[in-house]
LUMLUMDO-759308 format. One line per 8 residues: number of its first residue (from 1); for each residue x, y, z of C-alpha. Coordinates in pm, 1 decimal, padded with zeros to 6 digits. Example, Ala and Ser with C-alpha at 12.3 -4.5 7.8 and 13.67 -1.06 7.14 Angstrom:
<atoms>
1	01230.0:-00450.0:00780.0; 01367.0:-00106.0:00714.0
</atoms>
This chain:
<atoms>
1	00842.7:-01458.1:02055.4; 00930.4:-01828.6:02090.8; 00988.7:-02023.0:02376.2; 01282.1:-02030.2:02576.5; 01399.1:-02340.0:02543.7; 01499.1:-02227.7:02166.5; 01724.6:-01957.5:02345.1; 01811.0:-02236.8:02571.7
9	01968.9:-02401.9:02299.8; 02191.0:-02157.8:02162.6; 02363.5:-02099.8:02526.7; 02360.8:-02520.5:02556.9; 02565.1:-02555.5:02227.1; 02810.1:-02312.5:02320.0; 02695.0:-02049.3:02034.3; 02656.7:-01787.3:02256.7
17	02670.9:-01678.4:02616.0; 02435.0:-01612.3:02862.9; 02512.8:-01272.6:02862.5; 02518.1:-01231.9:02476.9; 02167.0:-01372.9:02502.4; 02021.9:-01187.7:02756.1; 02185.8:-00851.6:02554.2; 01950.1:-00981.5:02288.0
25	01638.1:-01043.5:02511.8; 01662.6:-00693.8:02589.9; 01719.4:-00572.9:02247.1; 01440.8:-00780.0:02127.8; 01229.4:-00610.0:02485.3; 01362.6:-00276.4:02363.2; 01233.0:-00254.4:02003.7; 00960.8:-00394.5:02095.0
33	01056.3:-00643.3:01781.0; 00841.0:-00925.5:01660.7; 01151.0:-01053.6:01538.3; 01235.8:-01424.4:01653.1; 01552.4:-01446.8:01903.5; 01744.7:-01631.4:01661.0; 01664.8:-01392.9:01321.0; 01822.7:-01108.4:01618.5
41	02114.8:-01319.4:01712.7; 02205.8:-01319.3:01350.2; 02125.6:-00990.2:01291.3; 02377.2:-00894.6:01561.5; 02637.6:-01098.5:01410.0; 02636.6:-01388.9:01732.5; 02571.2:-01654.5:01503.5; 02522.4:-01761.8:01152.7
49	02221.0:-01868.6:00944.3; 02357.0:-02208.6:00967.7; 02381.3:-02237.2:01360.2; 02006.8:-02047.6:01381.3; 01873.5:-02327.5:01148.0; 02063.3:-02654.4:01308.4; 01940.7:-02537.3:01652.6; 01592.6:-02451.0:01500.8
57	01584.1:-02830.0:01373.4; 01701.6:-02969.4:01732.8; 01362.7:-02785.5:01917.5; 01166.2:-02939.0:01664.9; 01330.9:-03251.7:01613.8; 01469.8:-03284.4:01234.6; 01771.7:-03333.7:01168.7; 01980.9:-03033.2:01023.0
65	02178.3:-03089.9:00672.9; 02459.4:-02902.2:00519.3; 02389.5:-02872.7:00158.2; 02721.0:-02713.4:00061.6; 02892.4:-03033.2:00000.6; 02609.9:-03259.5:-00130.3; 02637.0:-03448.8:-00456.8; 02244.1:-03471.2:-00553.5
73	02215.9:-03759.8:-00844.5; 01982.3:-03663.3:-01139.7; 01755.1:-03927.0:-01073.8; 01697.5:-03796.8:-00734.2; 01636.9:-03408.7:-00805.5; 01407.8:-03553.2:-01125.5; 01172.9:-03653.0:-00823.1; 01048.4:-03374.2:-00787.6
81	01010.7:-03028.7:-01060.7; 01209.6:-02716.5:-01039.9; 00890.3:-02456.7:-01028.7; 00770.8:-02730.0:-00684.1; 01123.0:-02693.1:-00547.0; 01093.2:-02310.4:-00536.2; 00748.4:-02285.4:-00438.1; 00804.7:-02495.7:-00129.3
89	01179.5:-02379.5:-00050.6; 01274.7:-02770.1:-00099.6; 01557.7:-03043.5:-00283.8; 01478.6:-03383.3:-00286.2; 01823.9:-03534.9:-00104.2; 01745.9:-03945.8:-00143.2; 01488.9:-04112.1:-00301.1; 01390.0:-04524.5:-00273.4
97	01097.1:-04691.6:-00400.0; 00882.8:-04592.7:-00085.1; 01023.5:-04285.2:00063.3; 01140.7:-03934.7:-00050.8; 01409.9:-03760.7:00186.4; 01351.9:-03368.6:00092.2; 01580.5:-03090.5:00277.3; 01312.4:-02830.1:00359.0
105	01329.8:-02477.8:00511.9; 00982.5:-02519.3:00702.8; 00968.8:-02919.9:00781.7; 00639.8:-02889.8:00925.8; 00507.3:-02742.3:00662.1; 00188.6:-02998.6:00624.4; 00092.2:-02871.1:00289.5; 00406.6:-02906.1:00117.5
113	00451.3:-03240.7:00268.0; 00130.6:-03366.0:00124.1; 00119.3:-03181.7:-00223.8; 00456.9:-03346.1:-00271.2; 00366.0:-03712.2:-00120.2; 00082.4:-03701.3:-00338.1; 00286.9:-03581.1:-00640.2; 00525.8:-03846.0:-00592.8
121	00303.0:-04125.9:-00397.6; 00612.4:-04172.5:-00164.9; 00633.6:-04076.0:00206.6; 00805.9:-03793.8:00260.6; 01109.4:-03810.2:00525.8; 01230.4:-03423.2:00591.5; 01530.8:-03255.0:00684.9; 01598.8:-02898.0:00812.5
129	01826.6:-02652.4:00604.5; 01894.6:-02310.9:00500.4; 01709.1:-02114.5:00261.6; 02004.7:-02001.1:00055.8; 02207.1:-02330.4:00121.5; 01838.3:-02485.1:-00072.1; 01806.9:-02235.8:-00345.0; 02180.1:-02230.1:-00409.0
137	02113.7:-02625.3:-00442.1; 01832.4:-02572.0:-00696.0; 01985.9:-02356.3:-00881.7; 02307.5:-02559.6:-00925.8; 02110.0:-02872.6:-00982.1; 01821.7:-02799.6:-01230.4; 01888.5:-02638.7:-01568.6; 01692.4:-02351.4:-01716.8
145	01880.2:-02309.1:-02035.6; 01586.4:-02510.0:-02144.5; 01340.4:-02276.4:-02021.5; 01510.6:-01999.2:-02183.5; 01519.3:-02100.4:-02537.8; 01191.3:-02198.2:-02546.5; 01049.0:-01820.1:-02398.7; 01331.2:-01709.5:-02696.5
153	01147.1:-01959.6:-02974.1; 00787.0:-01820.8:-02883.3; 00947.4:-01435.2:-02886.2; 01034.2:-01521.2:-03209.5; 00783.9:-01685.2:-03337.1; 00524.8:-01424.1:-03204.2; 00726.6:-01135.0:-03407.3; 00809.7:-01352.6:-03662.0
161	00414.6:-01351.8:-03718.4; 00344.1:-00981.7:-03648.9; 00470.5:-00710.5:-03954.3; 00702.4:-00444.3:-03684.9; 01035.4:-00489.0:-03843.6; 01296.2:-00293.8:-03631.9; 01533.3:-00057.2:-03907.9; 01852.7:-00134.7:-04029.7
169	02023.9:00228.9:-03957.4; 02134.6:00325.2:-03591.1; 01785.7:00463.0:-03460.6; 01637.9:00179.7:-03337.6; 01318.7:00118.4:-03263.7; 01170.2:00396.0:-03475.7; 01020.6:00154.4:-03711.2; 00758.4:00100.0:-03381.6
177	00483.0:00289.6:-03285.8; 00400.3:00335.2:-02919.6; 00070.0:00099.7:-02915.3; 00291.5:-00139.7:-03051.3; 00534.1:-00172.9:-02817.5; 00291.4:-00137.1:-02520.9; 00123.3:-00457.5:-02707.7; 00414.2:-00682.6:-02786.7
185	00537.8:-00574.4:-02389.9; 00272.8:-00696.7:-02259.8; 00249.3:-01036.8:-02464.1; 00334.2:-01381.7:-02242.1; 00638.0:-01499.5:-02404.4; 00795.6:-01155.3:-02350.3; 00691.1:-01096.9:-02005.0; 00824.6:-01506.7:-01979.7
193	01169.8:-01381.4:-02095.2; 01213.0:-01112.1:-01908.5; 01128.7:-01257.9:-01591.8; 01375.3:-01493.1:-01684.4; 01669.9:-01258.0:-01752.6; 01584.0:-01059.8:-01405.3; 01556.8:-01436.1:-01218.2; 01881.6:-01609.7:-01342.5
201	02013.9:-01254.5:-01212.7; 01866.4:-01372.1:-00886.7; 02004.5:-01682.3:-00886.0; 02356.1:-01610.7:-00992.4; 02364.5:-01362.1:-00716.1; 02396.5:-01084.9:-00933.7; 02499.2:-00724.8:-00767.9; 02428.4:-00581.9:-01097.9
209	02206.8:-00719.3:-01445.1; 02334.9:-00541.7:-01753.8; 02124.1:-00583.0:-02104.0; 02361.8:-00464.7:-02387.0; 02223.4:-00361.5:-02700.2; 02449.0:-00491.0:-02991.5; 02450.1:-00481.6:-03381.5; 02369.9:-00763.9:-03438.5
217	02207.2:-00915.2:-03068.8; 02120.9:-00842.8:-02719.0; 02358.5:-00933.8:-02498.4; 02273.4:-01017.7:-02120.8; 02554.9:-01000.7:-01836.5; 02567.3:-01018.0:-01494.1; 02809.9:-00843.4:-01268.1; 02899.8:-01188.2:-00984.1
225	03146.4:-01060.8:-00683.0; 03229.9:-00764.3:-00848.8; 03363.7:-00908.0:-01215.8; 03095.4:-00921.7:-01492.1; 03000.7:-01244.8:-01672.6; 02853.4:-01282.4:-01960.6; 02487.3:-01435.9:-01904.4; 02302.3:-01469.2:-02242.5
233	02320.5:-01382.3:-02585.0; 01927.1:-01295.2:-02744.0; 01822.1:-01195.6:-03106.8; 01818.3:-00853.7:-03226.5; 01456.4:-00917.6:-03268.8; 01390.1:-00931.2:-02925.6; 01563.1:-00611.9:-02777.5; 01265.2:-00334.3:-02841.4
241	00994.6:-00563.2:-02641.2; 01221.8:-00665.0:-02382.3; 01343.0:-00277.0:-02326.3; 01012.3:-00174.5:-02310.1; 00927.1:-00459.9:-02078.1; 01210.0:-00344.3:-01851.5; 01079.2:00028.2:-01839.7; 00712.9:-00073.4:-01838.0
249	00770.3:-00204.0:-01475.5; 01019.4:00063.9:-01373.1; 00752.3:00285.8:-01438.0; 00960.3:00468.4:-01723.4; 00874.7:00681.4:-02025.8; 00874.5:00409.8:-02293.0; 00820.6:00662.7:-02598.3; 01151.4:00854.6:-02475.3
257	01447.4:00690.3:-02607.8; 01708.1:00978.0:-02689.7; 01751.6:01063.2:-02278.7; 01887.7:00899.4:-01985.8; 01593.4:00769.9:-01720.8; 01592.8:00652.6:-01361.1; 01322.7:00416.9:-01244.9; 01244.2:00129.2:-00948.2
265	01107.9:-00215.3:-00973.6; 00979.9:-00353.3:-00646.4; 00939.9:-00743.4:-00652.1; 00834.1:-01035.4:-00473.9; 01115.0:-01380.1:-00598.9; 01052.8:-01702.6:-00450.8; 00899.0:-01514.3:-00202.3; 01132.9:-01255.1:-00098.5
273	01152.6:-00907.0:-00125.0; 01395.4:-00729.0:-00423.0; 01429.6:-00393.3:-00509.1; 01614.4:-00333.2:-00838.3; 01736.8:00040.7:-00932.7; 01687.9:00043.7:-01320.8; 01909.0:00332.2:-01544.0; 01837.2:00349.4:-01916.4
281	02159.5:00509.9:-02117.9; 02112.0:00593.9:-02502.2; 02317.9:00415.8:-02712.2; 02449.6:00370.0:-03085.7; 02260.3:00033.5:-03140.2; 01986.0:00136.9:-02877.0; 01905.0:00172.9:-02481.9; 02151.8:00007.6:-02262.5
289	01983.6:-00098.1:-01969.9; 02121.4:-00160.5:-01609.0; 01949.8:-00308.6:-01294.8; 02108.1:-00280.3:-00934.8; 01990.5:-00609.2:-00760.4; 01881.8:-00483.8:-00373.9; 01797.0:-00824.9:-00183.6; 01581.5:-00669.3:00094.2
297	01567.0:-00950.8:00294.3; 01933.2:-01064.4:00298.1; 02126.6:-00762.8:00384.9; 02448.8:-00935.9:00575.1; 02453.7:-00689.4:00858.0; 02646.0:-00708.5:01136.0; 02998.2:-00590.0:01194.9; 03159.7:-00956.0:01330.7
305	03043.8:-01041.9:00934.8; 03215.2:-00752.4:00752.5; 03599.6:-00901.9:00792.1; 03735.0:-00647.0:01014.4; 04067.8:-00825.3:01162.2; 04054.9:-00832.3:01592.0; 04292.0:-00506.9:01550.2; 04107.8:-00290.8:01310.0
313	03766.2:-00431.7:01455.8; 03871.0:-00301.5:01840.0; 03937.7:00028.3:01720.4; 03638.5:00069.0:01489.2; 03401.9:-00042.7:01768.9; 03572.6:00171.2:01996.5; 03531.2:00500.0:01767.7; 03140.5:00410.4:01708.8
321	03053.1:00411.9:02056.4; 03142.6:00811.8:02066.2; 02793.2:00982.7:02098.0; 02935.4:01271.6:01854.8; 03167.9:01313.5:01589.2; 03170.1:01251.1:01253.0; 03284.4:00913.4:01097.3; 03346.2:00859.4:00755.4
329	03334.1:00553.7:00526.2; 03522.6:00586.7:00188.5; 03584.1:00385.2:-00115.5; 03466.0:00337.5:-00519.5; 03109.4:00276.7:-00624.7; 03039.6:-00125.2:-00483.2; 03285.6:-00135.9:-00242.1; 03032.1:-00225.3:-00004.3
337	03032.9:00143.4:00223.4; 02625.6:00104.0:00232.6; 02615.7:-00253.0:00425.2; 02916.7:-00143.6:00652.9; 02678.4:00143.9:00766.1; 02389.5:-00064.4:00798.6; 02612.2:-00292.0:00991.7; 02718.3:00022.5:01236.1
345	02314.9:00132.2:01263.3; 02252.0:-00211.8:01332.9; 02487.9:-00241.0:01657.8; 02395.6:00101.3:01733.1; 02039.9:00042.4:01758.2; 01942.3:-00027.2:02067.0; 01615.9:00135.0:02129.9; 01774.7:00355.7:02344.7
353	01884.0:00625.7:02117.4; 01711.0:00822.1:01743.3; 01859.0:00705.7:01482.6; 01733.4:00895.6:01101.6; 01919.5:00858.3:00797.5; 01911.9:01006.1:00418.9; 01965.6:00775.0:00192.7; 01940.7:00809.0:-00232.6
361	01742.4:00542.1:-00214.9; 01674.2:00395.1:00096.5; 01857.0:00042.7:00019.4; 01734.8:-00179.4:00306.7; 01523.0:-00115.8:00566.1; 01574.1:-00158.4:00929.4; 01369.9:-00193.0:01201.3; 01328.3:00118.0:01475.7
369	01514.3:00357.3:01246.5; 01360.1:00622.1:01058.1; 01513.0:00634.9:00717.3; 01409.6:00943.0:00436.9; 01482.2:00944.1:00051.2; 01613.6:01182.9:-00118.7; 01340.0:01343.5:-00377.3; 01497.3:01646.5:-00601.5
377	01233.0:01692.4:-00752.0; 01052.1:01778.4:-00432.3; 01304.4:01967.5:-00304.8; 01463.3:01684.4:-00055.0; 01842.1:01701.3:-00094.2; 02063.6:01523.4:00136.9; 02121.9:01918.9:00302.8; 01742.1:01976.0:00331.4
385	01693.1:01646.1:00467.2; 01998.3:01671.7:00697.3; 01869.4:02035.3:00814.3; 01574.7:01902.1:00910.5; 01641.4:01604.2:01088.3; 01857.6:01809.6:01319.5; 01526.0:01998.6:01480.7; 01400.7:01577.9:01479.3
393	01559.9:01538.4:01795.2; 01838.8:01308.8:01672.7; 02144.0:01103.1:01848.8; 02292.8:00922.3:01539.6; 02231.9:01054.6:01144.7; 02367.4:00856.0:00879.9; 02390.0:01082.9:00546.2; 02422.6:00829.9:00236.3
401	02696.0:01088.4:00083.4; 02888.0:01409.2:00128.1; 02830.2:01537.8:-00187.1; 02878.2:01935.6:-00157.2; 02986.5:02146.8:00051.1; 02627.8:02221.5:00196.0; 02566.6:01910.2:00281.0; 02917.1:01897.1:00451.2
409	02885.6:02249.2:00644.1; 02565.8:02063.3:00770.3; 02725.5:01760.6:00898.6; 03010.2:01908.7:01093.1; 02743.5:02145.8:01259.1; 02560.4:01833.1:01407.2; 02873.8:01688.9:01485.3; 03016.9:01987.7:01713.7
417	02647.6:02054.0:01830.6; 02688.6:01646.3:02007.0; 02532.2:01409.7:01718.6; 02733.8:01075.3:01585.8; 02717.6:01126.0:01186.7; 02772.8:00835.8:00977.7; 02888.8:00934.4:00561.2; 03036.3:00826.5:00279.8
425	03284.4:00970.8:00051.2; 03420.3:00877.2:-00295.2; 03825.6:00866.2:-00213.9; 04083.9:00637.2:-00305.2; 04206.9:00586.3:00113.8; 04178.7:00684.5:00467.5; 04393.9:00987.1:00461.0; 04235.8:01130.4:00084.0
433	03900.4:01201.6:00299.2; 04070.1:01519.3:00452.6; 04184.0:01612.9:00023.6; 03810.3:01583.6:-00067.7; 03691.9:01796.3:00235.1; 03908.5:02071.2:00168.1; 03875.4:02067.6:-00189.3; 03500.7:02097.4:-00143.1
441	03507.1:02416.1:00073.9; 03526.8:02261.1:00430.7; 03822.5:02488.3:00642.4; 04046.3:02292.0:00755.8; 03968.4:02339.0:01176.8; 03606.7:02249.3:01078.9; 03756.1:01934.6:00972.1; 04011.0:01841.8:01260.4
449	03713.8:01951.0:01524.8; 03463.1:01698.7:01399.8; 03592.4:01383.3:01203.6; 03704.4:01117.7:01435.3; 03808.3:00878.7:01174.3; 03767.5:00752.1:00837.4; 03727.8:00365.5:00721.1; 03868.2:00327.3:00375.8
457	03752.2:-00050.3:00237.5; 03742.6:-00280.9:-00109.3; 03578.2:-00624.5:-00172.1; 03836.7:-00897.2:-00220.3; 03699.2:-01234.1:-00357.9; 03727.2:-01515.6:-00109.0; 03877.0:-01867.2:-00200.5; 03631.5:-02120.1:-00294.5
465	03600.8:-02333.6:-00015.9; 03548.9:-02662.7:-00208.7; 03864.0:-02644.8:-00421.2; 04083.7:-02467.3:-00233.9; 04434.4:-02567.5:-00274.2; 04830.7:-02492.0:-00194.8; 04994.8:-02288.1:-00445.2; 05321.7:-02129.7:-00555.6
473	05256.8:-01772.8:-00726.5; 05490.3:-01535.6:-00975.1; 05760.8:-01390.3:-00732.0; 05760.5:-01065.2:-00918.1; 05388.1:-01062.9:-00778.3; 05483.3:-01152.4:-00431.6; 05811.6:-00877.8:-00478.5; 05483.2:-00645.2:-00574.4
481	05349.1:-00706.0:-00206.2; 05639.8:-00599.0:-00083.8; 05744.0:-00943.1:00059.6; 06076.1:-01113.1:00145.8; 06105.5:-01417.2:-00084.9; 06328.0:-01562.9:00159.1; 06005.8:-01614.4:00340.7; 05894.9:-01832.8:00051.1
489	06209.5:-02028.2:-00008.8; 06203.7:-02158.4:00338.5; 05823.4:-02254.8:00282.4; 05709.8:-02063.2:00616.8; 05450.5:-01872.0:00401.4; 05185.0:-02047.5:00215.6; 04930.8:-01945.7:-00008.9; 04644.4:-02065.5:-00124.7
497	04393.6:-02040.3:-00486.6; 04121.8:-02183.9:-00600.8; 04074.0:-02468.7:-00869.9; 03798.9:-02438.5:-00989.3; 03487.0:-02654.0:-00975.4; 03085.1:-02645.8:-01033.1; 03038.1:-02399.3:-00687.2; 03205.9:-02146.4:-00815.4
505	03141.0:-02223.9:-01183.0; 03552.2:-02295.5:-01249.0; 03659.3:-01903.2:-01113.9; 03840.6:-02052.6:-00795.6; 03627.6:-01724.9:-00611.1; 03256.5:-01778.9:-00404.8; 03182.9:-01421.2:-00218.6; 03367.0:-01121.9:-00103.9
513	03540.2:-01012.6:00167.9; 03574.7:-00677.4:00268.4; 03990.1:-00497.4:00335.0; 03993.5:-00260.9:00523.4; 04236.8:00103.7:00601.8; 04081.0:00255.7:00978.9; 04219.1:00609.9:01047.6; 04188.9:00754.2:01401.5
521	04189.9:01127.8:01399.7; 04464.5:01135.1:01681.8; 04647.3:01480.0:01772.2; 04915.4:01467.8:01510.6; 04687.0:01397.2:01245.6; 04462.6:01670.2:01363.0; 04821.3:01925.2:01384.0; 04854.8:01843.2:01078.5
529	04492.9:01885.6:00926.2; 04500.5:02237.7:01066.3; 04838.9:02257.7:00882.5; 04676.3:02145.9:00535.2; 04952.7:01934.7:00545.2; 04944.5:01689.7:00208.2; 04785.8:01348.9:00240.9; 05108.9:01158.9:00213.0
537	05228.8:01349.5:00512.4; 04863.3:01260.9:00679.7; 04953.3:00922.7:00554.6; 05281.9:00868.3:00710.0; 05148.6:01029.9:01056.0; 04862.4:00819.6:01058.0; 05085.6:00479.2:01031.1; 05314.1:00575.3:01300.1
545	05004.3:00622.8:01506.4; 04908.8:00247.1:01399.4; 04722.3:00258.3:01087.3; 04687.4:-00054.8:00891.3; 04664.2:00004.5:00504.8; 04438.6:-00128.2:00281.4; 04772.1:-00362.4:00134.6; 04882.8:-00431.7:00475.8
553	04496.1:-00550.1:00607.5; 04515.4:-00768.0:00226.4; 04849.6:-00920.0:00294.4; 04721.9:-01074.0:00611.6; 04398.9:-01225.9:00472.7; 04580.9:-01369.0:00203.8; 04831.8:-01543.1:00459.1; 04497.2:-01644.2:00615.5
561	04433.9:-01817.3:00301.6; 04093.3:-01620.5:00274.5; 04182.1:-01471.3:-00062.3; 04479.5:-01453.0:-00352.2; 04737.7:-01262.8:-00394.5; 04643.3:-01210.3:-00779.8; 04286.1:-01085.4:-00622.0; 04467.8:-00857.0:-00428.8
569	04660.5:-00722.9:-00732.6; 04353.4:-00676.0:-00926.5; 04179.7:-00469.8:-00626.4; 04425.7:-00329.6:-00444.2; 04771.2:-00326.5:-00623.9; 04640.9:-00164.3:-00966.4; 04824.6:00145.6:-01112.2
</atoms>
C-alpha cells in the first residue's frame, strides 16, 4: 500500500471525500488487495485515470500533461524510435539542443531515463501522463505503414523463392502439404506480419480483427466502436501462412480446413495482458478468420463510467443492492452486457459477501471473485456449473447467459431460495425478456416471483471531443425522434456532430456510450406477467410506472451533446 499522503491528495483536490476514501481503505482492508488506493478509486468509478495520474505526479513531484490536445512536431517524435517509445511507455514532447522533455508513465524510471539520455546525449526533463493518453500519442504520431510493407516484401520474396504455389480453383490451400505450412508459419517475416496485423488491431482499439479471404487478396479489417474499417489489403500469396500462423497460436487444427474451429491466444502487448477469442469459418476463397480483442487489463468497470443518467442510475443501484432476485441484462451481441456486469460485481464486491460466476469464457478477471468456464466437452454447462455453485455457499451468481430452459429453471431456484443472480439475454428491450422466458419453458409465476428487473442497453458513439461542433440536422430525422420542430425553429434545442479530424481519423465519433431501457418488476407488471399479457401491454405498464426507453434515454444524451442524432438512427431507430 502507499503512503497516505497519496490518499491525502485525492481528498485535498476535492476528487473525493473523506468518506468515499475511507469506503475504499476498507475495501482495499477487506480484500485484502495489493492493489494501490488510487488503481481502487478508479476501479470504483471515484475518479478517472487522468485524476489518479495528475495526483500521482504531485506526490512525486512531476508535473502532469494532458496529451489529448498536443500537437507533437516530426522533428521532435524523430528524437526518439517508435519500438523505444513502446518499450519505455514514453513520447518525446520538446526537444532543444541540450535537453529532451519526454511524457513518461513511470518518471522515475532510472533506466529508461538513461538508455534514452544516452541514445540521444541530451538530458532528459520528464513529465507524468497516462498510459493510454501515451500510446494513443504513439500511435497517432509514428507511422507503421512502413513497417508493414516491408514484413509484406520479405513474405513475398520468401515464397516467391520457395516452389508451394497455392491452386487456382476454390480449394485453397490444397496445393500445401502440412510440413509446409508448419515451415513457412513459422518463418520470421510471417510471424513479423502477423504480429503486425494482431498489433495495429491493438492500437486502433479494435473490439474485433477480421482477416477476409478474397479472390484475388486478403483483406484485413477491424471492427472500431462498433462499425468495421477496412485495415489492410495483403497478397493472395500470403493468406495460407498467415492462416496457419493465426491457428498455430490458437492452438488449432491447421490440417482441418473444411470445419468451423474455436481457439484462444493469450498475449503479452507492450506489456499488457490480451486475450483474443479466435473462430475459423470455411469459406469459398478459404478460412475466414475472426479475433475478439479482450484487453485484460483495461476493463472500464465501474457503474458511474457506464452512462447511466442520475434517474436510471438511482434505480439500478437501488435494485442491485437486493440480496435475492434475479436481474437481467439484455441486448445484441457487443452491446456491452459483459462490462455492465463486471461493473455490478465490481460495486458488489465488498469482501463481505461470495460472489461465483459462469462465464463462456471468463472475459476479465476480478479480484476476490471466483469465476468458472464453461467446458462442454467436460461436461461444464452453464446448468452444471450453476447447480453446483448453489451447494458453494453463494450470495451473488452471475450466469454469462440464459440459454435454455435448464439453465433458467436453475436460476429462478437460487433466486426464490435468497441468492442475487446476475444474466444476460439476447432480446431486442426491457419488456421482450418476459417473451424469451416464456417461450423457453419458464411458467409465467416462476417469472413474476423472481425477476426484479431487466436492463435493456446499446453502444452509441460519442462526439469527438476535438471537433465537435453546432449543427442543423434533416427534420424528417428529428420528426423520426418524435420531436416538435417548433423546438428547433426557436433555436432552444441544439445539437451537436463531429467534423472530423486526425483523433478520430475524420469519423466525427471517439468511443461509445452506453443507452440504456431499466424495467422494475413493480406489481402491475408482475399482474400482468402472471396474465401472459403481450409485451406491448408489459411495455405500456412499465412506462406508466416510469420506464425510460432506450429512444427516450438517446434523445437526452443527444441534447447533452454526447452523441448524434444520425448515431441514434443507426442504433436505435433502425427498422
Amino acid at each position: 500500500m502507499q503512503s497516505a499522503a497519496y490518499g491525502d491528495i485525492f481528498v485535498s483536490s476535492g476528487l473525493v471525500t473523506s468518506e468515499q476514501m475511507q469506503q475504499a481503505l476498507d475495501k482495499q482492508r477487506q480484500l485484502k488487495s495489493q492493489e494501490q488506493i488510487g488503481d481502487l478509486l478508479v476501479s470504483m468509478g471515484l475518479i478517472t485515470e487522468r485524476d489518479r495520474v495528475r495526483c500521482l505526479g504531485e506526490q512525486w513531484g512531476v508535473p502532469y500533461i494532458d496529451l489529448t490536445d498536443l500537437k507533437i512536431e516530426d522533428d521532435v517524435i524523430a528524437a526518439i524510435t517508435q519500438e523505444l517509445a513502446r518499450r519505455f511507455k514514453v513520447i518525446p514532447i520538446e526537444r532543444s539542443p541540450k535537453k529532451l522533455t519526454l511524457a513518461m508513465k513511470n518518471p522515475l524510471d532510472i533506466f529508461a531515463i538513461d538508455e534514452i539520455r544516452l541514445i540521444t546525449g541530451k538530458e532528459v526533463e520528464p513529465l507524468i501522463a497516462t498510459e493510454e493518453d501515451i500510446i494513443n500519442a504513439i500511435t497517432n504520431n509514428y507511422r507503421t505503414e512502413v513497417n508493414v510493407k516491408d514484413a509484406v516484401t520479405d513474405v513475398m520474396r520468401d515464397l516467391g523463392g520457395s516452389d508451394i504455389t497455392l491452386t487456382d480453383d476454390h480449394k485453397t490451400d490444397d496445393g500445401i502439404t502440412i510440413e509446409q505450412l508448419k515451415e513457412m508459419s513459422g518463418e520470421a517475416p510471417v510471424v513479423r506480419l502477423a504480429n503486425m496485423v494482431i498489433s495495429r488491431g491493438i492500437q486502433e482499439k479494435a473490439s474485433d480483427i477480421h482477416i477476409e479471404p478474397a479472390k484475388d487478396c486478403l483483406r484485413i479489417r477491424y471492427r472500431v466502436d462498433g462499425i468495421l474499417l477496412d485495415g489492410m489489403v495483403l497478397p493472395k500469396k500470403a493468406q495460407a501462412s498467415i492462416t496457419s500462423r493465426i491457428k498455430i497460436m490458437a492452438d488449432m487444427d491447421i490440417s482441418e480446413k473444411r470445419a468451423p474451429q474455436d481457439g484462444r491466444i493469450s498475449a503479452t502487448i507492450e506489456g499488457r495482458p490480451y486475450d483474443f477469442r479466435v473462430s475459423t469459418l470455411p469459406a469459398v476463397f478459404g478460412e475466414k478468420i475472426v479475433m475478439r480483442v479482450l484487453d485484460k487489463s483495461n476493463i472500464s468497470v465501474g457503474l458511474n463510467k457506464l452512462g447511466l443518467l442520475p434517474y436510471t442510475f438511482e434505480m439500478f443501484e437501488s435494485m442491485i443492492s437486493r440480496t435475492y432476485g434475479i436481474i437481467l441484462v439484455t441486448g445484441p451481441t457487443g452491446s456491452g452486457k459483459s462490462t455492465t456486469l463486471y461493473s455490478v460485481l465490481s460495486k458488489l464486491n465488498s469482501g463481505e459477501k461470495n460472489i461465483l460466476t459462469i462465464e463462456d469464457p471468463v472475459e476479465y478477471e476480478l479480484s476476490g471473485i471466483t469465476q468458472s468456464m464453461v467446458n462442454t466437452r467436460a461436461g461444464m454447462t452453464f446448468a452444471a456449473g450453476l447447480r453446483s455453485m448453489l451447494r458453494q455457499d453463494p450470495n451473488i451468481i452471475m450466469v454469462g447467459e440464459m440459454r435454455d430452459q435448464e439453465t433458467a429453471m436453475i436460476a429462478i431456484e437460487a433466486a426464490l431460495t435468497g441468492h442475487l443472480v446476475l444474466s444476460t439475454l439476447h432480446t431486442n428491450d426491457a419488456p421482450g425478456a418476459v417473451a424469451r422466458l416464456l417461450d423457453m419453458g419458464v411458467e409465467s409465476f416462476l417469472i413474476a416471483s423472481s425477476v426484479v428487473g431487466v436492463l435493456a442497453q446499446r453502444l452509441l458513439r460519442t462526439v469527438c471531443p476535438k471537433c465537435k461542433e453546432q449543427y442543423a440536422p434533416p427534420k424528417d430525422a428529428i420528426k423520426r425522434l418524435g420531436m416538435n420542430l417548433d423546438l428547433l425553429d426557436k433555436g432552444e434545442v441544439t445539437f451537436f456532430r463531429g467534423r472530423g479530424c486526425d483523433n478520430c481519423k475524420g469519423s466525427g465519433y471517439k468511443g461509445r456510450i452506453g443507452v440504456y431501457e431499466l424495467m422494475p418488476i413493480n406489481d402491475k407488471v408482475r399482474e400482468l406477467i402472471l396474465a401472459r399479457a403481450s409485451s406491448y401491454a408489459i411495455r405500456e405498464a412499465a412506462i406508466e410506472a416510469g420506464m425510460r426507453t432506450l429512444k427516450d434515454d438517446a434523445m437526452e444524451k443527444i441534447l447533452l451533446g454526447m452523441t448524434t442524432l444520425e448515431e441514434s438512427l443507426r442504433v436505435i431507430y433502425a427498422g
